[in-house]
VOTOR-834979 format. One line per field, with one value per residue: residue in three letters; residue number from 0; x, y, z of N, C-alpha, C in turn. Coordinates in steps of 0.02 Angstrom, whole numbers, plus 50000, padded with zeros to 5 digits. Each point is the difference from the previous one (the first is absolute). Layout:
N
rest ALA/...
nr NUM/...
n.east X/...
n.north Y/...
n.up Z/...
ca.east X/...
ca.north Y/...
ca.up Z/...
c.east X/...
c.north Y/...
c.up Z/...
END
This chain:
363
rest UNK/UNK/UNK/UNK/UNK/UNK/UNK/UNK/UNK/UNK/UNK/UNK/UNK/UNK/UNK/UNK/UNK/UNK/UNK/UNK/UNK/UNK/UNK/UNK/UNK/UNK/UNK/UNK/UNK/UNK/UNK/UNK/UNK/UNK/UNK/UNK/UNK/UNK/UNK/UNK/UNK/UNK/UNK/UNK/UNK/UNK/UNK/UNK/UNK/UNK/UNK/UNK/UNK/UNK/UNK/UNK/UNK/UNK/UNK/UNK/UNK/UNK/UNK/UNK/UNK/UNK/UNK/UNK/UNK/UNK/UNK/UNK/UNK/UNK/UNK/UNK/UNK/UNK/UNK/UNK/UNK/UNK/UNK/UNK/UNK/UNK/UNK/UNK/UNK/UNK/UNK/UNK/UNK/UNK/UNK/UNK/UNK/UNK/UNK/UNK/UNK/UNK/UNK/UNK/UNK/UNK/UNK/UNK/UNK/UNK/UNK/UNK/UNK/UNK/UNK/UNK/UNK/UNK/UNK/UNK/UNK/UNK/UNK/UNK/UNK/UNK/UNK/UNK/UNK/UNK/UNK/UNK/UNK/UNK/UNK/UNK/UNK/UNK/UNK/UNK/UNK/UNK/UNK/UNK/UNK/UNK/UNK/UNK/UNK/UNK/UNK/UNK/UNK/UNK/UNK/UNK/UNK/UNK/UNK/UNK/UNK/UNK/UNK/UNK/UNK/UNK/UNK/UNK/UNK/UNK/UNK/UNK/UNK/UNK/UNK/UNK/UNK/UNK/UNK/UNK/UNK/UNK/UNK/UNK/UNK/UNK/UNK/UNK/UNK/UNK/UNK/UNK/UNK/UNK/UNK/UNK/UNK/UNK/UNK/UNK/UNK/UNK/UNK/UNK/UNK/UNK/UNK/UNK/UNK/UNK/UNK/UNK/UNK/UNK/UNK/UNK/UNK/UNK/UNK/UNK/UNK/UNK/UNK/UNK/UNK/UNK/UNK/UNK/UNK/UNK/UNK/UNK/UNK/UNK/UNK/UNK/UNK/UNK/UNK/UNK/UNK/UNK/UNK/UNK/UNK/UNK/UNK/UNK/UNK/UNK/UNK/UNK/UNK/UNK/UNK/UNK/UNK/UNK/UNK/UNK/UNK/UNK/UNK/UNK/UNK/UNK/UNK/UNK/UNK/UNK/UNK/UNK/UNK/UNK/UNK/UNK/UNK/UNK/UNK/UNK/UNK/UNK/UNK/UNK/UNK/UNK/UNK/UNK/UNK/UNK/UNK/UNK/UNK/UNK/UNK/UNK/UNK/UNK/UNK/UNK/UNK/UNK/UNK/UNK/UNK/UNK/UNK/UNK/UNK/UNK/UNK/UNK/UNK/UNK/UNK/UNK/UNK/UNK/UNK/UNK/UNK/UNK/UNK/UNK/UNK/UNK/UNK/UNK/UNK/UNK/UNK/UNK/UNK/UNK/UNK/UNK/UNK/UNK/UNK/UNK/UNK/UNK/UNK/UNK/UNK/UNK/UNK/UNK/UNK/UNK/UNK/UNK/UNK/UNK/UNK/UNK/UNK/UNK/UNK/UNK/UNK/UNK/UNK
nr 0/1/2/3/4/5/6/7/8/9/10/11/12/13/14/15/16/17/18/19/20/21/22/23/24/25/26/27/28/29/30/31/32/33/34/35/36/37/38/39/40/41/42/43/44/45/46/47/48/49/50/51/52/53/54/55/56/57/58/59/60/61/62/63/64/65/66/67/68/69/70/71/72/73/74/75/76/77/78/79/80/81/82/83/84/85/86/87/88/89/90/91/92/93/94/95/96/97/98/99/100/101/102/103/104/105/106/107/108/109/110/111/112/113/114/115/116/117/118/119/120/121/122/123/124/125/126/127/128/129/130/131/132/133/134/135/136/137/138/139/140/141/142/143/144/145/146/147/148/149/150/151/152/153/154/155/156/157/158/159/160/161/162/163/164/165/166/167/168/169/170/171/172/173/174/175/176/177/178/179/180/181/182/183/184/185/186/187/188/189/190/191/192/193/194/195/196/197/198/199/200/201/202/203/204/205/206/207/208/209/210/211/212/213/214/215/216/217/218/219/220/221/222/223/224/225/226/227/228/229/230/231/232/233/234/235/236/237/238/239/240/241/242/243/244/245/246/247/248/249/250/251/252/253/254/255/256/257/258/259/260/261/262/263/264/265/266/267/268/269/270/271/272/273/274/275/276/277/278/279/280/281/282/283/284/285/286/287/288/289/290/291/292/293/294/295/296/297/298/299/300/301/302/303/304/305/306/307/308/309/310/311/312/313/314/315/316/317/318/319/320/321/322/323/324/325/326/327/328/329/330/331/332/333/334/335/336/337/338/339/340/341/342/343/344/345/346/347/348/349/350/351/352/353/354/355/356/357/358/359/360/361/362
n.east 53740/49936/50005/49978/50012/49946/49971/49941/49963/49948/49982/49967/49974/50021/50083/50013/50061/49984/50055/50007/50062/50001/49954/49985/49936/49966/49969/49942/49982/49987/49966/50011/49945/50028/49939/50052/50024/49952/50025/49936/50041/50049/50041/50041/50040/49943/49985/50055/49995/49953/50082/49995/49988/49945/50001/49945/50034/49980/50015/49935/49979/50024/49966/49959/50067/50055/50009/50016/49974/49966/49968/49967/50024/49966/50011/49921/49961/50048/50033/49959/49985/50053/49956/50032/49945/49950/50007/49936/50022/49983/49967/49961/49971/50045/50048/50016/49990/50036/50012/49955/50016/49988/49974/50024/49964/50027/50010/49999/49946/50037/49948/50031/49959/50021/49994/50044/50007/50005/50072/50010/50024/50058/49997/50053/49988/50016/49973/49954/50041/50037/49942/49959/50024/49958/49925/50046/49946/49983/49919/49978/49933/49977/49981/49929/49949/49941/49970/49952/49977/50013/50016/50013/49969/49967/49957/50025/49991/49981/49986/49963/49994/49965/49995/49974/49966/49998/49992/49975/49956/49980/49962/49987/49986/49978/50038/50014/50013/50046/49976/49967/49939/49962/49936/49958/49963/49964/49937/49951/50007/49954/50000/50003/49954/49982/50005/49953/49934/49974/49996/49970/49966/50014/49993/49979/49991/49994/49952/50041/49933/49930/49956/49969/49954/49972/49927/49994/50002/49957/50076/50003/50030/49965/49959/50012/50018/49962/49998/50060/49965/49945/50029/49999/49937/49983/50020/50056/50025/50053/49929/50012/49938/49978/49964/49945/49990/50050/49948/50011/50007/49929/49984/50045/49973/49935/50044/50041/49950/49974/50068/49962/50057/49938/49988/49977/49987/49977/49981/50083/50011/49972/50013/50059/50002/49943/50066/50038/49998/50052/49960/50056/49945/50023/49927/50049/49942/50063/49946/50020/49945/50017/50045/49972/49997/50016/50033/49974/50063/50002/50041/49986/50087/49939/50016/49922/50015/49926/50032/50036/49985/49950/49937/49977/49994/50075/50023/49932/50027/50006/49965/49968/50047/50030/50032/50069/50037/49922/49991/50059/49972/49949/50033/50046/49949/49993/50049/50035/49917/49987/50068/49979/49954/50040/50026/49949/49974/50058/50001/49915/50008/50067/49959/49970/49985/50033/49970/50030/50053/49994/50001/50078/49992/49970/50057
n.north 48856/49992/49948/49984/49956/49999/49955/50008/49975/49995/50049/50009/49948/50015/49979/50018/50045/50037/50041/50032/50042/49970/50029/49946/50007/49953/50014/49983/50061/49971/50061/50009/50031/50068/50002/49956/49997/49958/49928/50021/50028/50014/49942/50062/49978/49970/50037/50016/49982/50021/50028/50048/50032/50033/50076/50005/50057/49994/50024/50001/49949/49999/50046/49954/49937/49973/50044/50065/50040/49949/49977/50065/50015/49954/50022/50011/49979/49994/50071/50054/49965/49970/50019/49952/49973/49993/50064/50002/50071/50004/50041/49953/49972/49917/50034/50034/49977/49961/50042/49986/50023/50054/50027/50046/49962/50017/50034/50022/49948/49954/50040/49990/49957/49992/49949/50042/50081/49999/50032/50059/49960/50021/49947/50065/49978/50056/50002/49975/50023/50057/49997/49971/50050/50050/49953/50003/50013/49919/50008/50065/50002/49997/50053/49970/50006/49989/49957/50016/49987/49945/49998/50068/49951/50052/49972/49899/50007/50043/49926/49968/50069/50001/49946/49999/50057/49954/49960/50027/50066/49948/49993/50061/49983/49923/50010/49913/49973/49986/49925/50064/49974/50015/49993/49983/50012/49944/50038/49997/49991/49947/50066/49939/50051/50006/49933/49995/50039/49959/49931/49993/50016/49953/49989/50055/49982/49953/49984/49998/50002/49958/50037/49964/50052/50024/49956/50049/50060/49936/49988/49973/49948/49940/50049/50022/49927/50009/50059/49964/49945/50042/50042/49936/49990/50075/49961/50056/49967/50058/50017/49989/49955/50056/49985/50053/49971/49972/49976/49969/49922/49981/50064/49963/49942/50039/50053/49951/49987/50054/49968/49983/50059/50039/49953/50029/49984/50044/49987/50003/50062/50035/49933/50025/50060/49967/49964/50048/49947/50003/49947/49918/49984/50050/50028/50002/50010/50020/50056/49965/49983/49985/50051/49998/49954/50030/49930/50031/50016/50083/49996/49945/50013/50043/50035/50059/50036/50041/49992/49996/50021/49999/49958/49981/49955/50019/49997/49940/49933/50021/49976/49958/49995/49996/49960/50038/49930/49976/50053/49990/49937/50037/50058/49955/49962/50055/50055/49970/49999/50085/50014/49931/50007/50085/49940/49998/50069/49997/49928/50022/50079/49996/49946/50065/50002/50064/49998/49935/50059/50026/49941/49958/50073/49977/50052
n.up 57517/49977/50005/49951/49986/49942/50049/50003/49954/50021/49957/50041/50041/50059/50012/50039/49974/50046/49981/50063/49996/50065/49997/50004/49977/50010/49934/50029/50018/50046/49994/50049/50007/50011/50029/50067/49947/49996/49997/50013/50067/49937/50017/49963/50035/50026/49998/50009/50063/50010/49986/50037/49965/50023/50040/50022/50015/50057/49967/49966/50012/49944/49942/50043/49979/49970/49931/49944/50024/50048/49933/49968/50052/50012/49954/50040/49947/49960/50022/49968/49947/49968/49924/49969/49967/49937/50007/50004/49979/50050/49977/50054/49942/49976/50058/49979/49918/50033/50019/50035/49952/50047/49940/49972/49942/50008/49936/50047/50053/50045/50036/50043/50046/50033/49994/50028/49951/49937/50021/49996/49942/49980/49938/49986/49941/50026/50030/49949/49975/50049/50040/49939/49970/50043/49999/49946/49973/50008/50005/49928/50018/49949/50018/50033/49984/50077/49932/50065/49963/49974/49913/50044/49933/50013/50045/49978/49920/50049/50051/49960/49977/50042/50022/49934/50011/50063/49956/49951/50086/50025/49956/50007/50081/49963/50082/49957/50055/49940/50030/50009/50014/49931/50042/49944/49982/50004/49998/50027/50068/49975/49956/49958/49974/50082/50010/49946/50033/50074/49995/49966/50049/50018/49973/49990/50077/49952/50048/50030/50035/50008/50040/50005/50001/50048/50011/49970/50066/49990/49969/49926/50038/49956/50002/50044/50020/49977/50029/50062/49978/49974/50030/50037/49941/50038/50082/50009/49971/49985/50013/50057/50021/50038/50038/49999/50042/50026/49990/49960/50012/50000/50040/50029/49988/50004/50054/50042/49994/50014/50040/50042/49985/50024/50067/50019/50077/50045/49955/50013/50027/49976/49959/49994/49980/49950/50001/49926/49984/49967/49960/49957/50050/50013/50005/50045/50037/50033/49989/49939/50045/49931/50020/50027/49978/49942/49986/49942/49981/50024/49957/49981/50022/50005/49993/49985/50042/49966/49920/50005/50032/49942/50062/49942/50036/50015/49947/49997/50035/49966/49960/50035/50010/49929/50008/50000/50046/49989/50002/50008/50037/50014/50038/50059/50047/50011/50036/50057/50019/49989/50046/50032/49985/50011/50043/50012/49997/50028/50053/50002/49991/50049/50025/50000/50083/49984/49932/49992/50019/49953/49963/50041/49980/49948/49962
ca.east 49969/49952/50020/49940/50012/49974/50033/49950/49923/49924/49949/49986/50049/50086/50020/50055/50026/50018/50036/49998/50073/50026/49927/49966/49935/49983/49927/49973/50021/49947/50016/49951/49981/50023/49975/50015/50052/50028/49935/49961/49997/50052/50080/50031/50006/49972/49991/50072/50017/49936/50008/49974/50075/49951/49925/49961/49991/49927/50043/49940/49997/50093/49995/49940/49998/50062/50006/50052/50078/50003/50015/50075/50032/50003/50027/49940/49931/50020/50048/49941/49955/50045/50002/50051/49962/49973/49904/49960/49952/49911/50004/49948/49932/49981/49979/49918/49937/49962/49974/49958/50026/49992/50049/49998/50073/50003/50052/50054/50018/49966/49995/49977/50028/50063/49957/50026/49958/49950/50016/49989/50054/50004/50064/50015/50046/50081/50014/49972/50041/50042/49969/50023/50068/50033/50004/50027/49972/50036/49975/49965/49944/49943/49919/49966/49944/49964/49911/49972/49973/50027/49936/49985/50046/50016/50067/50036/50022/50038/50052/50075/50030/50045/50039/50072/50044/50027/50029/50070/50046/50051/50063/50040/50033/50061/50073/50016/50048/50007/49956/49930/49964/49939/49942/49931/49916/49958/49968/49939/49964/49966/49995/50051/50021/50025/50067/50038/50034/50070/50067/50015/50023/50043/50041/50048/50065/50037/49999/50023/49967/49953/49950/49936/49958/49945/49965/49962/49953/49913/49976/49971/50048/50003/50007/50076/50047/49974/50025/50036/50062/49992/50055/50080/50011/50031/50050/50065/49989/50039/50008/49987/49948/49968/49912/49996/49944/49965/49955/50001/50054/49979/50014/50077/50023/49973/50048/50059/49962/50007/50067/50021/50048/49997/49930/50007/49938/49984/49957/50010/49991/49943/49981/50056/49955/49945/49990/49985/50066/49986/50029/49974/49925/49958/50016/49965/49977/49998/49932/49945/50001/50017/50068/49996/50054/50028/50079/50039/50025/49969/50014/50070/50032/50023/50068/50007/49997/49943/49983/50056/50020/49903/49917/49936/49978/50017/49969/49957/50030/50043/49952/49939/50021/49999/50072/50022/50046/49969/49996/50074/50031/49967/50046/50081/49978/49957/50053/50033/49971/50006/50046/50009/49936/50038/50065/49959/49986/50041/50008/49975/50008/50049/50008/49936/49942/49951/49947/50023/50004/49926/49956/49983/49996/49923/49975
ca.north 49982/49940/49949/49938/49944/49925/49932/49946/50018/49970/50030/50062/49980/50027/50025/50045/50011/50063/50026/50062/49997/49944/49959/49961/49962/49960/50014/50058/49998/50025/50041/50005/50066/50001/50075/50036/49993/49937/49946/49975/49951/49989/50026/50009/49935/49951/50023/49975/49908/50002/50004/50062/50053/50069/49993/50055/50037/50069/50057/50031/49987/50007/50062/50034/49965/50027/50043/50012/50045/49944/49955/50005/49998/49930/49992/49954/49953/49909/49991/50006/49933/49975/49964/49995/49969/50057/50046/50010/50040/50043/50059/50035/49988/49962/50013/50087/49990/49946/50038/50029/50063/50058/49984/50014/50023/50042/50011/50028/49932/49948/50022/49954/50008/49949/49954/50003/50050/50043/50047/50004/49986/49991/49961/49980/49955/50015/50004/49906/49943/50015/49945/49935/50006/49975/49959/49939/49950/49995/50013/50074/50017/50077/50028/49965/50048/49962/50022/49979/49959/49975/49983/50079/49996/50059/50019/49987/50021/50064/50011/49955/50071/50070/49941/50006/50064/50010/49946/50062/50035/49972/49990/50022/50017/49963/49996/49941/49987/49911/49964/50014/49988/50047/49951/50030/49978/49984/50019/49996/49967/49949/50025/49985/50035/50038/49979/49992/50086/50047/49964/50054/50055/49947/49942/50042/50015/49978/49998/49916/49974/50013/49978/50006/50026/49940/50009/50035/49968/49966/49978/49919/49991/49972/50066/50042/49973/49977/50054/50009/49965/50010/50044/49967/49964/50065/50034/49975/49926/49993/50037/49976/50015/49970/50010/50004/49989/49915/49962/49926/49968/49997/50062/50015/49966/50033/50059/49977/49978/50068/50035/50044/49956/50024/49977/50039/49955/49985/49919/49953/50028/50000/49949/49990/50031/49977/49955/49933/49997/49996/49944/49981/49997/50057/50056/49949/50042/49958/50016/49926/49953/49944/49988/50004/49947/49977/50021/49974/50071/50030/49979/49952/50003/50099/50013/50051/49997/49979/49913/49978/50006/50021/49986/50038/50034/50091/50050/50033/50029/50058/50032/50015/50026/50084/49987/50035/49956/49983/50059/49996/49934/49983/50037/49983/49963/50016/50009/49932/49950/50031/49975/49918/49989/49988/49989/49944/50033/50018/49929/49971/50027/49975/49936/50005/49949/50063/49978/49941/49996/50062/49961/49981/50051/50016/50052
ca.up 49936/49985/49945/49983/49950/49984/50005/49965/49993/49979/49981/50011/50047/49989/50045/50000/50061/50014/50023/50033/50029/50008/50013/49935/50009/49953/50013/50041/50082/50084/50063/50051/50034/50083/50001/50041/49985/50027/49982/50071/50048/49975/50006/49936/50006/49984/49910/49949/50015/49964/49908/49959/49961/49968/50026/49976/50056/50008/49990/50066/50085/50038/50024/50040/50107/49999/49973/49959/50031/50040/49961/49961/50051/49989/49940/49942/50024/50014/50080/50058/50022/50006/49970/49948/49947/49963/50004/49946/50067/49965/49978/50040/49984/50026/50076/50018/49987/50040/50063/50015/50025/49943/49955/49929/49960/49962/49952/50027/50016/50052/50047/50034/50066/50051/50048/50083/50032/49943/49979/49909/49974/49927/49963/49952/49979/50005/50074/50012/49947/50030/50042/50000/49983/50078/50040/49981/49941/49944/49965/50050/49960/50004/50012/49961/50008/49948/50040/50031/49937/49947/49959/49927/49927/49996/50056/49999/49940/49995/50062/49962/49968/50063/50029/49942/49999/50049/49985/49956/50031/50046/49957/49974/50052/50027/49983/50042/50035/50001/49950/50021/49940/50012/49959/49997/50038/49971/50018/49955/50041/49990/49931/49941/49956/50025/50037/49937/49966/50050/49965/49936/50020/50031/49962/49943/50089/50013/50042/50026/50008/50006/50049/49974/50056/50036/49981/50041/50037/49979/49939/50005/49991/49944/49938/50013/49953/49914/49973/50038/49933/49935/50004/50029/49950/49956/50010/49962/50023/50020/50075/50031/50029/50066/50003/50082/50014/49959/50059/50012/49973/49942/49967/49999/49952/49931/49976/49970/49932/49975/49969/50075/50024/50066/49993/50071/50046/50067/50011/50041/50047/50007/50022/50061/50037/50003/50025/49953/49964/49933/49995/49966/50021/50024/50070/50068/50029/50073/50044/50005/50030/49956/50020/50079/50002/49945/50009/49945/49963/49951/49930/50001/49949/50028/50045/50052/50078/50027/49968/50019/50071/50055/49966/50007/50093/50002/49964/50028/50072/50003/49969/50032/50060/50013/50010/49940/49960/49956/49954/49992/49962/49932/49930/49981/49945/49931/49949/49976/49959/49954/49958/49955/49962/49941/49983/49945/49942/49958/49960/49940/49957/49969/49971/49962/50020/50037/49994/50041/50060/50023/49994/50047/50054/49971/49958
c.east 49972/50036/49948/50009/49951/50050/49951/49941/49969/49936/50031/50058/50092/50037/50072/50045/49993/50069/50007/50051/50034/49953/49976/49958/49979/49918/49950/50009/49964/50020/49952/49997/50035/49968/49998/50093/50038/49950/49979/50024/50067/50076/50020/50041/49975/49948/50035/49986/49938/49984/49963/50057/49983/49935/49997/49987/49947/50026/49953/50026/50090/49983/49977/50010/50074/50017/50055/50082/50023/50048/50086/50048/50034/50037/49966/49983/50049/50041/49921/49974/50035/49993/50047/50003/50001/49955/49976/49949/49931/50007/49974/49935/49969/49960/49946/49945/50004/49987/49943/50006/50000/50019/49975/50066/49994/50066/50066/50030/49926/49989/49945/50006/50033/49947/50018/49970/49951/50020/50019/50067/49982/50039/49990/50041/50074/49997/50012/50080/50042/50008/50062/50075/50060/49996/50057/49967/50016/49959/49961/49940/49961/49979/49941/49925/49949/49913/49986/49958/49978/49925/49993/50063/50030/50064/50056/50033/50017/50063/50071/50024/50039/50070/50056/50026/50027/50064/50069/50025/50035/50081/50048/50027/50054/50059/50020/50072/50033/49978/49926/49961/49938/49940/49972/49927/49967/49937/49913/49944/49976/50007/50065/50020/50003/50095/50067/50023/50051/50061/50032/50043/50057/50079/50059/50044/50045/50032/50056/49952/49933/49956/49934/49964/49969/49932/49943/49925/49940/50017/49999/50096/50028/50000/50069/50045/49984/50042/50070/50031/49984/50046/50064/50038/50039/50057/50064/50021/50098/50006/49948/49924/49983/49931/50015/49913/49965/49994/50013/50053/49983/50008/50066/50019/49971/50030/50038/50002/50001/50048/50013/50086/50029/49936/49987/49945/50009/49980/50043/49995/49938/49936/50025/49948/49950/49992/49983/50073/49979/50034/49971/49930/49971/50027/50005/50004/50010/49960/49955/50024/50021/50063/50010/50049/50041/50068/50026/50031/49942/50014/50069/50030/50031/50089/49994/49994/49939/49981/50083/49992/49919/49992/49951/49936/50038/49985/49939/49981/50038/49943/49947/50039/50013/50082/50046/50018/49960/49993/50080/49997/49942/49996/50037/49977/49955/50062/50017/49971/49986/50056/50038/49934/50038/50040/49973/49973/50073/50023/49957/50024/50050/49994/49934/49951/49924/49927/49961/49975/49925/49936/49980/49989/49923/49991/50010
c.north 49929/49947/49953/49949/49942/49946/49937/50030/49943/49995/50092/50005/49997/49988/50032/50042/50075/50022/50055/49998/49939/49945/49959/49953/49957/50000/49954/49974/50020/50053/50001/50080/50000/50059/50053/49994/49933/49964/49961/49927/49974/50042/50015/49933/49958/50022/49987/49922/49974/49960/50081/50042/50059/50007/50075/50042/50080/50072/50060/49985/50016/50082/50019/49994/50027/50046/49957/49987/49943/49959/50009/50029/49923/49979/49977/49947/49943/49986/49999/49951/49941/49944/50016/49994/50067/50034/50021/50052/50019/50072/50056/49996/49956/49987/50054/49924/49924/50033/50042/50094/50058/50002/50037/50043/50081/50007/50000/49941/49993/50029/49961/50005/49955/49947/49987/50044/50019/50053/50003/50015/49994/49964/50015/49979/50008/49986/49929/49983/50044/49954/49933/49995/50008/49966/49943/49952/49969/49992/50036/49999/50067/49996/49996/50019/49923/50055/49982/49940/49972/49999/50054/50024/50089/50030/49986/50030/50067/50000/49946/50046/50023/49925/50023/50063/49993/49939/50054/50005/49940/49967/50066/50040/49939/50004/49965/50014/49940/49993/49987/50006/50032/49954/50072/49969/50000/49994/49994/49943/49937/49991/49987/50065/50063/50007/50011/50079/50001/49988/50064/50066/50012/49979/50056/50052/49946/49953/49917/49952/50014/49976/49986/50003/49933/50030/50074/49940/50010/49973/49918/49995/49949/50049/50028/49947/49976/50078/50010/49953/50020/50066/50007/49952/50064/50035/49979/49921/50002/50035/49947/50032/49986/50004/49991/50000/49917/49961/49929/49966/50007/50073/49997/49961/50000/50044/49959/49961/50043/50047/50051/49990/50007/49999/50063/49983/49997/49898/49961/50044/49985/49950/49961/50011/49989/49922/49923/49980/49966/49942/49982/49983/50048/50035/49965/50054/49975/50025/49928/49956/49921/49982/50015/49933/49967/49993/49992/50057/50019/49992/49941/50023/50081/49988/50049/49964/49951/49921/49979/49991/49995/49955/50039/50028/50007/50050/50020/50062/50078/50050/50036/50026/50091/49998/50048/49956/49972/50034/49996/49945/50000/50041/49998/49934/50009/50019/49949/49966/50024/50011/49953/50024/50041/49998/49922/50011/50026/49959/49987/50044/49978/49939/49998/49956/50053/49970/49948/50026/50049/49948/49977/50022/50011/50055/49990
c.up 50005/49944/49998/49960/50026/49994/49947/50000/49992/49982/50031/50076/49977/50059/49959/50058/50012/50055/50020/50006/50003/50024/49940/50037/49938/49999/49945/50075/50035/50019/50041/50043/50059/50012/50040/50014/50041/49976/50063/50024/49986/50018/49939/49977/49996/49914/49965/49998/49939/49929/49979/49986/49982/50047/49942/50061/49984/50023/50059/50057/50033/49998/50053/50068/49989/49996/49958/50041/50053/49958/49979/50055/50013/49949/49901/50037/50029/50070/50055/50006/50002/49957/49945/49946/49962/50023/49945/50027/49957/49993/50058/49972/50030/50065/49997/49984/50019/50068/50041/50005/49937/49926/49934/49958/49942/49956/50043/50031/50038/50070/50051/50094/50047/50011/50064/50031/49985/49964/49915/49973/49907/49972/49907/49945/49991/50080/50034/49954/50035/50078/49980/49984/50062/50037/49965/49961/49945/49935/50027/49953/49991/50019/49973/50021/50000/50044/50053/49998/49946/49971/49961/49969/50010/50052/50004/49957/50041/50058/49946/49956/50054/50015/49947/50009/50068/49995/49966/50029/50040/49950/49980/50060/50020/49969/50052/50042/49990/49947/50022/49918/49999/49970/49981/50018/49921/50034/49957/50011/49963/49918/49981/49965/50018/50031/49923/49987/50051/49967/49941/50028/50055/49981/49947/50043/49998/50079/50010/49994/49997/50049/49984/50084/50013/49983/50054/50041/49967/49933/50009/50000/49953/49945/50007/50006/49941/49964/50008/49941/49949/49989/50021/49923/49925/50000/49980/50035/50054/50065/50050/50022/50083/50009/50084/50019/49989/50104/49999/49952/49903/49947/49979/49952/49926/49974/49962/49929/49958/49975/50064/50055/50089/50029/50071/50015/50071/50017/50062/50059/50030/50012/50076/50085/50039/50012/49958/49970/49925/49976/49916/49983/50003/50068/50052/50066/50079/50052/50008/50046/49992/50033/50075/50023/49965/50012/49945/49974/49947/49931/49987/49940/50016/50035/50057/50084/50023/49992/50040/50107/50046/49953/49986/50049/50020/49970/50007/50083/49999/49942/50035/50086/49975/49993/49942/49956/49966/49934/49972/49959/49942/49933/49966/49929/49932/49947/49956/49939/49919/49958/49973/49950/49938/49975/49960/49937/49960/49958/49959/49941/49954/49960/49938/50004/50035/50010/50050/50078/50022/49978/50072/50081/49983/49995/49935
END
């Protein structure tokens, strides 16, 4: 069972605590994507070290390379991968439709093909909330329908109908193990008043919690978070909110403005990746030649590995070489750096300086 208690507000902004069993998080909170059931380039361990306490795991891709039956042999997600923390699983949507790969939905569900083979597979919403219930979840989501693309008021309005009747059935197949919890989907791409009927329709499951979708592919993404708070502002205020689909520091902190109490974001991986790290200044990109001799720590003050033990020409040095440990220390450091940032936003809330602090972030 889910526990939620507001700690402070500030306008619209909040923190508070969520409790899973014996789990208690303090929010809002970073999660970060593991989409291959790990976070790139990352020890489960060194995530923990991180300050993170929740990934968001890709339920697809564990169907497609593992299996089911791998997993739960293992004992669930958390002995297989060997993380300890909270999961927050995806339904299998998430993964089909960020994926280059077959895909349509029908009443029944989500039929779709392997991005390993191509072969053809089905997820529906009892199948997807039995899934997450064995893999050990500690939070399990619906099933969630989006367009190919975003913009037809029509289409959406008919895939955010089918999302709620699949949203029912996954609710009325869970039967938690524990203290396993059920989100629903909020759904309705860019359209305030589309996201407002999902809500409506939504919201009377009774669900623990709520998700608000990410924005279908081609829409304007200032429109879909302009819609993402104007319906995160309807919902029951004692259930906790997540949004999935947010790109940058600034999206994350407009949610949180917003009353968002689960921020979900590939951004440090993934930047990790590519070779940027994320700082009070901005992006700093070690492909640039700027740091070819730099010996100054990448951020003064960081505690992670990369600002603590390298110069910045290492880091470069290990960028442009292709190196893994570059890609490691600059993930390790992105975590890190995302979760002091809110562990700064919790302090402004609390001290009711929110404003203050999003002034001087220049939003």
């Amino acid at each position: 069972m889910l526990k939620f208690e507001i700690k402070a507000k500030e306008d619209k902004a909040r923190t508070g605590n969520i409790k899973i069993g014996a789990k208690e998080v303090s929010t809002p909170l970073f999660v970060p994507q593991s989409s291959g059931l790990a976070v790139p380039a990352m020890f489960p361990e060194s995530v923990k070290e991180s300050g993170t306490e929740m990934l968001f795991a890709d339920t697809y891709r564990l169907l497609m390379r593992s299996g089911l039956d791998v997993v739960k042999a293992a004992g669930g997600i958390k002995p297989f991968t060997g993380w300890q923390g909270i999961v927050f699983s995806d339904s299998g949507s998430t993964g089909v439709y960020r994926t280059d790969v077959y895909r349509k939905a029908k009443e029944e569900g989500l039929f779709y093909a392997s991005y390993i083979d191509g072969s053809r597979h089905k997820i529906t919403p009892e199948y997807s909330v039995s899934v997450q219930e064995k893999l050990g979840s500690d939070i399990i989501l619906g099933l969630y329908e989006e367009a190919s693309l975003g913009g037809n008021r029509m289409k959406i309005g008919k895939l955010l109908r089918r999302t709620a009747r699949w949203n029912r059935r996954t609710k009325d197949a869970f039967h938690p193990k524990g203290d396993q919890a059920f989100f629903g989907v909020i759904t309705g791409g860019a359209y305030a008043d589309l996201r407002e009927s999902s809500l409506k329709l939504t919201v009377p499951l009774k669900p623990d919690g709520f998700l608000q979708a990410p924005p279908l592919p081609g829409e304007n993404r200032k429109a879909w978070l302009r819609a993402v708070a104007a319906s995160t502002m309807l919902l029951p205020e004692d259930k906790p909110c997540a949004v999935l689909g947010l790109q940058s520091i600034p999206e994350i902190l407009e949610c949180i403005a917003s009353g968002m109490d689960l921020l979900i974001s590939d951004i440090a991986p993934l930047k990790g990746l590519s070779g940027i790290a994320l700082t009070d200044s901005g992006e700093m990109d070690f492909h640039d030649n700027r740091y070819f001799s730099d010996s100054e720590p990448l951020m003064s003050g960081c505690p992670c590995p990369a600002c603590r033990s390298y110069t910045k020409a290492y880091l470069h040095h290990l960028t442009v070489a292709g190196e893994l440990l570059g890609s490691t220390l600059l993930t390790w450091h992105n975590l890190v750096y995302m979760n002091r940032l809110f562990q700064s936003v919790h302090k402004a809330i609390n001290s009711g300086c929110f404003a203050d602090f999003m002034k001087a972030k220049g939003l």
